[in-house]
N, C-alpha and C positions, 0 to 999 in steps of 0.2 A: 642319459643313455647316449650312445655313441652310436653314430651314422658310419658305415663302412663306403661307404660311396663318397660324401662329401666330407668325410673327417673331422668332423664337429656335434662337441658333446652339447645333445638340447634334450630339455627337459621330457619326460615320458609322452604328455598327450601331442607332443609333436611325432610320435608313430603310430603306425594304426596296430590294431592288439593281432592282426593275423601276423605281424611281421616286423618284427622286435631289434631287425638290423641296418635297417634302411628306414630313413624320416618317410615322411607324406610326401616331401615337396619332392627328393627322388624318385622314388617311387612314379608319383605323378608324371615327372619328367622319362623313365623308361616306358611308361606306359606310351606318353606319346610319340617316341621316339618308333617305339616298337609297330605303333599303327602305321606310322607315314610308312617303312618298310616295306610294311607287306599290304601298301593304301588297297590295291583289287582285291584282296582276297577279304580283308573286311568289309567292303562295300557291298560284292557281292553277299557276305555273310546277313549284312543286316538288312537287303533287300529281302531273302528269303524270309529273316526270322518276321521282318513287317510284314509280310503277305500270310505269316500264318493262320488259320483262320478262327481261331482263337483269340487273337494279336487285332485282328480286323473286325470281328462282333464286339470287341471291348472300347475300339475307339468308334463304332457308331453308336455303343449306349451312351459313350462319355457325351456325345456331341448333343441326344437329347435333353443333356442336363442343363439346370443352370450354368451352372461354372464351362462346359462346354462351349453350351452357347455364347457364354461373353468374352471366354478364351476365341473362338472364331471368329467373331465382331471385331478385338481388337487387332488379331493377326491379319485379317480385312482391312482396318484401317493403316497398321504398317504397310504393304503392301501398296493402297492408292497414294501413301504418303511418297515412297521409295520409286513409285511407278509412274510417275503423272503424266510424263510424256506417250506411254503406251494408252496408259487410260484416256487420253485426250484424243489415242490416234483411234482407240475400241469404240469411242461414243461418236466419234465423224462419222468410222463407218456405219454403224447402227442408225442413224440420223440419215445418212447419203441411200441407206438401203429402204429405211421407210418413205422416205420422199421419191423413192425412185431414180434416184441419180446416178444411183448405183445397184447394178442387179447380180443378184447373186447366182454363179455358176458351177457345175459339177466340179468333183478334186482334180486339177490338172493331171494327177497321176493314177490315177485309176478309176472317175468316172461317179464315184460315190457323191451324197450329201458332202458338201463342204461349210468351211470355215472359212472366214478370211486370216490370212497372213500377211504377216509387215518383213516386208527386208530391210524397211528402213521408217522408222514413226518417224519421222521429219516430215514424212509424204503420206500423208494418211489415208489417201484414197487411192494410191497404190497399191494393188493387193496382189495375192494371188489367192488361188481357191483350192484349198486342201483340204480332205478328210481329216477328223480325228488323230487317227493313227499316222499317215504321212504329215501332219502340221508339227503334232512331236518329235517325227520325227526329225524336221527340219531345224527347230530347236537345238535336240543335241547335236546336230553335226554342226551346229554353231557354236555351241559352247563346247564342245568338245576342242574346235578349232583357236579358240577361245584361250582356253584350259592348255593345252599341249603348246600354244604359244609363249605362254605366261602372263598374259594378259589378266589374269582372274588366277587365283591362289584355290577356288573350288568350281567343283561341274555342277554347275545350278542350269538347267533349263526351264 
């Protein structure tokens, strides 16, 4: 069969059966071409479609299964592999707050339960004390800053 995109005749199970004029690997490549485009409008897409709530009762059954659970164990352990300098900065303070050396204070921005925050895990008992909702959000205006730099190729908070 013949590719109309790349100009090269490959063999059949190199297209998929919906679409008999263009290979996979095309294909593939318009697909991703066509996401970076229009990257907001997919991102916001697949935010909604994961908060469906359909979408959301199916990955909390997943999670009481076996295969769940050792898919989360292991994405656990990637993570303290990838993260060890934050890990190291999360158990100082955890360690500094049971011993006392460190006390835990209302969210700098509005007064709730907080969390501690690193602006910088070199210094780990540096903190600041944020709620939930403002610690993430502190997050993305970092990676955001981050992202829009070009320092990072994705918005990971």
């Amino acid at each position: 069969m013949f590719c109309r995109d790349c100009l090269i005749d490959k063999p059949t199970f190199e297209f998929y059966s919906s679409n008999k004029t263009r290979c996979k690997e095309c294909v593939k490549e318009s697909v991703r071409a066509n996401r970076l485009t229009k990257l907001e409008y997919y991102r916001a897409y697949d935010r909604a479609r994961s908060s469906k709530p359909e979408r959301v009762s199916a990955r909390k059954e997943y999670m009481q299964t076996p295969e769940g659970k050792l898919a989360h164990a292991r994405a656990t352990g990637r993570w303290q592999v990838s993260n060890a300098i934050r890990r190291r900065a999360q158990n100082a303070v955890a360690s500094a707050v049971k011993a006392g050396r460190l006390v835990p204070e209302p969210c700098f921005v509005c007064g709730d339960k907080a969390q501690a925050h690193h602006a910088d895990y070199s210094r780990p008992l540096s903190v600041t004390w944020l709620c939930p909702e403002h610690h993430k959000a502190a997050h993305r205006i970092v990676a955001e800053h981050r992202y829009n730099s070009g320092e990072t190729d994705t918005l990971h908070f």
